[in-house]
Structures are given as structure tokens and as C-alpha cells.
VOPAGU-2260 file (C-alpha; in pm, 1 decimal, decimal comma):
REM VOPAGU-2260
SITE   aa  ch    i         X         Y         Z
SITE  UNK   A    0   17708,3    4319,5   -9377,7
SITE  UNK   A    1   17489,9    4001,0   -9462,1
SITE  UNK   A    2   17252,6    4190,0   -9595,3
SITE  UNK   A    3   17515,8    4328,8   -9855,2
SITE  UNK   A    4   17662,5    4003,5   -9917,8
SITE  UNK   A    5   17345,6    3875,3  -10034,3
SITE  UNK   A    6   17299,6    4155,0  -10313,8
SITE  UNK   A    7   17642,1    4154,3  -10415,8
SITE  UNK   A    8   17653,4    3807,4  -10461,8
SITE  UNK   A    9   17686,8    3671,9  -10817,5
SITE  UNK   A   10   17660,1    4035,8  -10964,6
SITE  UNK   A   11   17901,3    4163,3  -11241,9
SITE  UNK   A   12   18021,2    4485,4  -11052,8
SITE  UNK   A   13   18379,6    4523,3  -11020,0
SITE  UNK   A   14   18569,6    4490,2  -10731,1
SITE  UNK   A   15   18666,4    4844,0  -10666,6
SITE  UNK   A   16   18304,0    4913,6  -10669,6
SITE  UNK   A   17   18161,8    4633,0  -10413,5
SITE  UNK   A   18   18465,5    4757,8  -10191,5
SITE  UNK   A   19   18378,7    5128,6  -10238,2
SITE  UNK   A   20   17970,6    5032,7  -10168,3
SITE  UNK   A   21   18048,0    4820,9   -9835,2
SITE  UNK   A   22   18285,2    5085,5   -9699,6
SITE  UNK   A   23   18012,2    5375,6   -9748,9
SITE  UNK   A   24   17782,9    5153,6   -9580,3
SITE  UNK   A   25   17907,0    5002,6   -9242,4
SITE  UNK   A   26   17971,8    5121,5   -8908,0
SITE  UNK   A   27   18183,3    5436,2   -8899,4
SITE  UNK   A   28   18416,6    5313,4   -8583,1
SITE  UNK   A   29   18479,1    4944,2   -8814,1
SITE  UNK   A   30   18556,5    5170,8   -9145,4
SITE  UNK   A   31   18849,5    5363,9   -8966,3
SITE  UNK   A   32   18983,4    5117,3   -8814,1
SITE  UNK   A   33   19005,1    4852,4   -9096,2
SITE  UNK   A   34   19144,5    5205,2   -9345,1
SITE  UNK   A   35   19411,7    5273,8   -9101,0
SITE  UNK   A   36   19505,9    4860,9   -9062,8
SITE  UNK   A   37   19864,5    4785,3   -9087,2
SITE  UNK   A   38   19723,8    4550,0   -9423,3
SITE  UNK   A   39   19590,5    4713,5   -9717,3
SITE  UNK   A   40   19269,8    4523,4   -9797,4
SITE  UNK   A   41   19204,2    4506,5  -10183,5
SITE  UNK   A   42   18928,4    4271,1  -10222,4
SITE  UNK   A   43   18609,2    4263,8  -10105,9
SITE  UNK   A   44   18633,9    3949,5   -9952,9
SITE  UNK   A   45   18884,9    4089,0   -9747,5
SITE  UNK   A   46   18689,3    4384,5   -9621,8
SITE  UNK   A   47   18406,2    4179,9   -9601,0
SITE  UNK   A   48   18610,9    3935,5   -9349,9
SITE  UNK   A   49   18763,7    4179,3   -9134,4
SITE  UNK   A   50   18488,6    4385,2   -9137,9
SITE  UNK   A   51   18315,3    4084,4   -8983,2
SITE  UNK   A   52   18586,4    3952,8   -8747,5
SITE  UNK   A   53   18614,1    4335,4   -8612,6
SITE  UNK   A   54   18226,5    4342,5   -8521,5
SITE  UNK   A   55   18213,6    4020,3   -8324,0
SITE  UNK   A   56   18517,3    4144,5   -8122,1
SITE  UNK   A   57   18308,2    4462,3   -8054,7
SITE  UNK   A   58   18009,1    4261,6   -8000,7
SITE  UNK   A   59   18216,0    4033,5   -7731,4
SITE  UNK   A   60   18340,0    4379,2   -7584,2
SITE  UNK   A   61   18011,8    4494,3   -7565,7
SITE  UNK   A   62   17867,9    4203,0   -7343,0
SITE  UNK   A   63   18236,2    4165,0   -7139,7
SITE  UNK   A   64   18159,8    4526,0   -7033,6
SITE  UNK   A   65   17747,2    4487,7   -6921,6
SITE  UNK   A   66   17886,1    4155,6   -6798,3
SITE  UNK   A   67   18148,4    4357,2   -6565,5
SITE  UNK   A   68   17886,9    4646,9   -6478,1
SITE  UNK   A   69   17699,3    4398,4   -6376,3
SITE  UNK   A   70   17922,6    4276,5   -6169,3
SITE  UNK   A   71   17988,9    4569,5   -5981,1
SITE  UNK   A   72   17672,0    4701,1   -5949,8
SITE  UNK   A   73   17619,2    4352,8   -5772,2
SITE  UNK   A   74   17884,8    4403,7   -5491,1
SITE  UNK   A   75   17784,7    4750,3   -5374,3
């Protein structure tokens, strides 16, 4: 998503483009989820936000759950 943001920054394309480009290119699981939020996002400043706010939950999730297995794995 950085990496995007970088390019797109400063350029001329329209906004329905830049939205249309970062949806074709992130993370399947993130793209559903943010198209089927309660809030229609319009810009791409809003995709590019909750796009971002959505991975560093799963990221968190991610490390909560080796954290856990860990755990476990631990007492037996």
C-alpha cells in the first residue's frame, strides 16, 4: 500500500481511477471486507486509510495468535 502511495502521489489521475488501481491491487481478504463495510468509501484516501487500519489489525491478530500457540504449546 506504501508502495502505491508513493506512485500515486502528486499524479493527475482521477480519483475513480487511483481507487479502482489500489482495489485491484491489495490483499483479497482486506478488499471484501472494506466493499462490504457498512461506509461507502469514495476517495482514495479513504480506501487508502482503512485499507491500512484493517492490515495492522490483521497483523496484531496474526502475532496474538503465534503469541497464544505459543503459549500452549508451552504448557503441555
Amino acid at each position: 500500500m506504501q508502495e502505491f502511495w508513493k506512485a500515486v502521489r502528486g499524479s493527475e489521475y482521477k480519483e475513480r481511477v487511483l481507487v479502482k488501481e489500489f482495489k485491484s491491487g491489495m490483499n483479497g481478504m482486506i478488499r471484501k471486507k472494506l466493499m462490504e463495510a457498512e461506509r461507502l468509501l469514495l476517495t482514495i484516501k479513504q480506501w487508502y486509510k482503512c485499507a491500512t487500519n484493517l492490515d495492522r489489525h490483521w497483523r496484531e491478530s496474526q502475532r496474538e495468535r503465534e503469541r497464544l500457540r505459543g503459549k500452549r504449546e508451552e504448557e503441555n
